[in-house]
C-alpha positions in Angstrom: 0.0 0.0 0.0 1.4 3.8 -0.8 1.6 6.1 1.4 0.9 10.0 0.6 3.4 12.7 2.2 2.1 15.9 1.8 4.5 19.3 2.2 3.8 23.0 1.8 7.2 25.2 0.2 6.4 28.4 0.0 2.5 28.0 0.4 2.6 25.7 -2.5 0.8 22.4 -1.0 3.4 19.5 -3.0 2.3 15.8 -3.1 4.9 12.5 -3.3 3.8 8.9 -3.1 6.6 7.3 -0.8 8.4 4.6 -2.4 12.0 2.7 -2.4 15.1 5.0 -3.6 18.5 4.2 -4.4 21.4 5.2 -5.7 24.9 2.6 -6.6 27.8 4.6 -8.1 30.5 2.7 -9.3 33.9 3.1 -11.5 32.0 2.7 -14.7 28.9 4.7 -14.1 26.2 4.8 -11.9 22.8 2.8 -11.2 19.6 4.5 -9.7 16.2 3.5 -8.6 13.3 5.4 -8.5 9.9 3.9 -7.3 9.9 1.3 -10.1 12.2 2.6 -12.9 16.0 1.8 -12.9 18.0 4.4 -14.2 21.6 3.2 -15.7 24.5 5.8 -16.8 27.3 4.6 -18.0 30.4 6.9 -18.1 32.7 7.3 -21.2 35.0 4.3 -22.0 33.2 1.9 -19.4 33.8 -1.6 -19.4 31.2 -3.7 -17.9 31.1 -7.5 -17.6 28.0 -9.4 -16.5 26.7 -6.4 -13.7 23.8 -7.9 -11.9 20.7 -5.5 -11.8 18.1 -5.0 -9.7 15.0 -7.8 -11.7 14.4 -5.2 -14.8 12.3 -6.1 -17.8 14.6 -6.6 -20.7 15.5 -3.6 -22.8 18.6 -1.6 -24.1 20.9 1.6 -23.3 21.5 4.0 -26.1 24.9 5.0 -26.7 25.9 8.7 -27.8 27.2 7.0 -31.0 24.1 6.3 -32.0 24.3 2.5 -31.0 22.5 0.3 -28.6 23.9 -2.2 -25.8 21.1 -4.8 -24.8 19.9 -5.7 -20.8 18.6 -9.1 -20.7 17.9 -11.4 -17.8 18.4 -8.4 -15.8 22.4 -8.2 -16.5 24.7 -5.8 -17.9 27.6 -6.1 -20.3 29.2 -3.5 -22.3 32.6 -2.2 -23.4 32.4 1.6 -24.5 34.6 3.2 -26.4 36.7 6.6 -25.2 35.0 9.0 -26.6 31.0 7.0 -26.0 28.8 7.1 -23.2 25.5 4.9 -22.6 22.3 5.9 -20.9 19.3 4.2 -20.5 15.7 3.5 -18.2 14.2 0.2 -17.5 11.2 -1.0 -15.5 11.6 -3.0 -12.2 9.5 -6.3 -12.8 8.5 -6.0 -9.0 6.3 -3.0 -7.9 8.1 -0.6 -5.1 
């Protein structure tokens, strides 16, 4: 069940649904959750073998070449260039 927060700023009245936040920096780049959407950013020239994800739907990063690096079964590989980052949102399978 979600809870509602509510907060005023400035007499603005602001609503958020409380959920499950995160955030897993590492060398190559950085992995964040928010409620149920898994935010991956991977830093230029990252190497990546086999990183283990939070349970993600399949899907793919996009690269700033213009390619695309897969996510399946929830794991990670790539191997950037120097010049190329990747970036990329997926879906948790479970519901935060």
């Amino acid at each position: 069940m979600k809870e509602l927060i509510r907060y005023s700023e400035q007499n603005q009245n602001v609503e958020a649904l409380k959920g499950k936040y995160g955030v897993e920096g590492e060398e190559w780049g950085c992995v964040t959750c928010i409620k149920n959407v898994v935010f991956v950013i991977a830093y230029k020239g990252a190497k990546v073998v086999d990183y283990v994800l939070p349970e993600v739907y399949d899907g793919f990063l996009t690269c700033s070449d213009g390619t695309t690096i897969p996510v399946e079964n929830s794991r990670l590989s790539l191997d950037l260039g120097s010049t190329v980052s990747a970036q990329g949102s997926l879906q948790l399978r479970a519901v935060n």
